[in-house]
C-alpha positions as CSV (number, residue, x, y, z in Angstrom):
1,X,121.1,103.5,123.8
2,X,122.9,102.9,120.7
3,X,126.8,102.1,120.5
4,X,127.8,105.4,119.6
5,X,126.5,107.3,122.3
6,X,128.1,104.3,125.1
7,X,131.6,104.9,122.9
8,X,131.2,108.4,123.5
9,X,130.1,108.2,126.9
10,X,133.2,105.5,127.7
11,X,135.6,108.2,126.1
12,X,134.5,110.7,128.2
13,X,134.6,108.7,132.0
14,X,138.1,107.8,130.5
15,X,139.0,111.4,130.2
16,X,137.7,111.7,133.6
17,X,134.0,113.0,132.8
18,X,132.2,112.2,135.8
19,X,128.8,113.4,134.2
20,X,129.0,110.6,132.1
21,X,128.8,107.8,134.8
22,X,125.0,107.6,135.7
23,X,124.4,107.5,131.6
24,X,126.5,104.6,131.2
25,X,125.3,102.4,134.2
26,X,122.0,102.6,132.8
27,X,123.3,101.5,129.8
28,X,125.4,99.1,130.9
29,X,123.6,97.1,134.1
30,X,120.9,95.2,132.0
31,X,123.3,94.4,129.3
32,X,125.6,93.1,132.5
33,X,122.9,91.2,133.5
34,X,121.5,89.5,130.8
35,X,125.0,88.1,130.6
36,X,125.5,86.9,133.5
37,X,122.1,85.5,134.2
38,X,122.8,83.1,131.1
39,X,125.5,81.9,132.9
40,X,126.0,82.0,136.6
41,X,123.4,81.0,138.9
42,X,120.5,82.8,140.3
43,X,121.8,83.3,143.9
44,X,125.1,84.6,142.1
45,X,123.6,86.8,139.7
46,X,124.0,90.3,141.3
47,X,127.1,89.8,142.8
48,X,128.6,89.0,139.3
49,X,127.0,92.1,137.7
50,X,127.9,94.3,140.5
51,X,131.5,93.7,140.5
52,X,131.4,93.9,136.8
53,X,130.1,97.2,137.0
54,X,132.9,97.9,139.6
55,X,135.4,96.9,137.4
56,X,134.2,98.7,134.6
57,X,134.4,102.1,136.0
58,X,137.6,101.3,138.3
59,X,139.2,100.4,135.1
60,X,137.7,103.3,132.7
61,X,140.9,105.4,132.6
62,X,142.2,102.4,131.2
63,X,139.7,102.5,127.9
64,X,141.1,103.9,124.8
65,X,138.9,106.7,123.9
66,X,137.8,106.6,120.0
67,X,137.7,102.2,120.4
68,X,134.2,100.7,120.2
69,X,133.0,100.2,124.0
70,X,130.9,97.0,123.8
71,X,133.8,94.5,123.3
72,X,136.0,95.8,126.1
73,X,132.6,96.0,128.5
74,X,131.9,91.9,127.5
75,X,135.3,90.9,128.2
76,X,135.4,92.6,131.4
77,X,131.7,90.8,131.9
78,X,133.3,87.2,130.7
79,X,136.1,88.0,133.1
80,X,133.7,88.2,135.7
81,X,131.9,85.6,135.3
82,X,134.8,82.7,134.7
83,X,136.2,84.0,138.6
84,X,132.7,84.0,139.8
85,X,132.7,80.1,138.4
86,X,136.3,79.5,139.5
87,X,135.2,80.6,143.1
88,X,132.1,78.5,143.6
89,X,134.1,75.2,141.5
90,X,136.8,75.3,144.5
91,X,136.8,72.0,146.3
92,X,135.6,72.4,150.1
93,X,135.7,69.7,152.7
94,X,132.1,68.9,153.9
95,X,131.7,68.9,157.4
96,X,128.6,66.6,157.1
97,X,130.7,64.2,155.5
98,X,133.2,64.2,158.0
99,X,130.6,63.8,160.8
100,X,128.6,60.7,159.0
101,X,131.8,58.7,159.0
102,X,131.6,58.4,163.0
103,X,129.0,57.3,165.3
104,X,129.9,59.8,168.3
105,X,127.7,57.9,170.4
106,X,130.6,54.9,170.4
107,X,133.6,56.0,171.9
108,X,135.7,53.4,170.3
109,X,135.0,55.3,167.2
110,X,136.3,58.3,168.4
111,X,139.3,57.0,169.4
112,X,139.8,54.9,166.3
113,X,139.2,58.1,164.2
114,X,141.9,60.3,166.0
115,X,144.6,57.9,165.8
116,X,143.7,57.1,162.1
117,X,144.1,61.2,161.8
118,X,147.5,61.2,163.5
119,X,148.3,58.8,161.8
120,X,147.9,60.3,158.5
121,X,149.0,63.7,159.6
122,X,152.4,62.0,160.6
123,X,152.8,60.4,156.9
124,X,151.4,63.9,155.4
125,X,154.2,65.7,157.5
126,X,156.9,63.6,155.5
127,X,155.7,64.7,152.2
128,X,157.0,68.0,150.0
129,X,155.5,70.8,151.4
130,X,153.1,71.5,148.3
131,X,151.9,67.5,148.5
132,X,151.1,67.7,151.8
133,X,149.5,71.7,151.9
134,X,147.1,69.7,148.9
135,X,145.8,66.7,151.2
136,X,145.8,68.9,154.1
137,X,143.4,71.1,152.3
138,X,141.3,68.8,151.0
139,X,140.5,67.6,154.8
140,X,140.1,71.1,156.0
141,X,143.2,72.0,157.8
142,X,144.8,74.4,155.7
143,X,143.5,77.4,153.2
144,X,143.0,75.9,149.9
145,X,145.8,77.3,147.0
146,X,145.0,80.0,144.8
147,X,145.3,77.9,141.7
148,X,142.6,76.4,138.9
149,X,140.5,73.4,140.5
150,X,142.2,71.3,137.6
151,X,145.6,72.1,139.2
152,X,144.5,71.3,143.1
153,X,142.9,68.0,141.5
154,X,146.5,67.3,140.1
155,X,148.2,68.4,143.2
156,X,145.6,66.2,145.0
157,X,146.2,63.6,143.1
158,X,150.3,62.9,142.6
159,X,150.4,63.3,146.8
160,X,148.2,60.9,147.3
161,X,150.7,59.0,145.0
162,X,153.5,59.7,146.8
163,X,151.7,59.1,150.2
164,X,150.5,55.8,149.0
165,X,154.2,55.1,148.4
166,X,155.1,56.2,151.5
167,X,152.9,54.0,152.9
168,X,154.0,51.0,151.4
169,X,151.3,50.7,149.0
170,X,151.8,50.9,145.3
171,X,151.3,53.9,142.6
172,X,148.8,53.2,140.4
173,X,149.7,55.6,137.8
């Protein structure tokens, strides 16, 4: 389909036109897709595209009719996609990890490992409540922030500074 006729499709969802909408998924899902399959995973792939699609026709009433419709459809694609790689770039605690650390078959493990947690928890507990939120995320025991992964990594990182501190260790920063 050439640009015109998806401008002039886009104008007319935006005025409301729901004729228009089968026409312009057609025209739109293998462009979306193309896209995303250059970059976002495989298992990924559909999710991205459908919620792109989604977004797209939630959001048509806010296209400005006589504007080219290709540019506003990519950015709503790139959009997309960065929060589909900001979501799967979150830090989650590994559960596998945690259980390689102890033998469960020795029960002096076990018994070592929940006093080194309370332990921890209580110097956690005597941090700001954003340092400690960050170190209690990153072993599992609270909801991970709704910020960049380069901002939990920084969060992560000044309250283990400040636990280390605590602690009576030194800062190495």
């Amino acid at each position: 389909m050439r640009e015109a006729e998806l401008d002039d499709l886009m104008a007319r969802l935006a005025r409301g036109d729901r004729s228009a909408f089968d026409r312009l998924y057609e025209a739109l899902r293998p462009r979306a897709q193309r896209v995303v399959a250059m970059r976002v995973p495989p298992s990924q792939a559909a999710d991205v595209v459908q919620s792109t699609l989604m977004n797209v026709f939630a959001r048509a009433s806010e296209f400005t009719p006589g504007r080219p419709c290709l540019p506003w459809f990519y950015a709503i694609v790139a959009n997309e996609i960065r929060a589909s790689i900001r979501r799967e770039s979150r830090l989650v605690a590994s559960d596998v990890a945690e259980d390689a650390l102890v033998d469960e078959a020795a029960p002096d493990s076990l018994l070592i490992e929940r006093e080194l947690d309370r332990a921890v928890e209580r110097a956690v507990e005597l941090l700001d409540v954003e340092s400690a939120n960050a170190i209690r995320a990153l072993r599992g025991r609270a909801p991970l922030p709704d910020v960049a992964p380069a901002a939990f990594r920084k969060r992560v990182s000044r309250a283990y500074a400040k636990l280390r501190l605590l602690l009576g260790g030194h800062d190495a920063s």
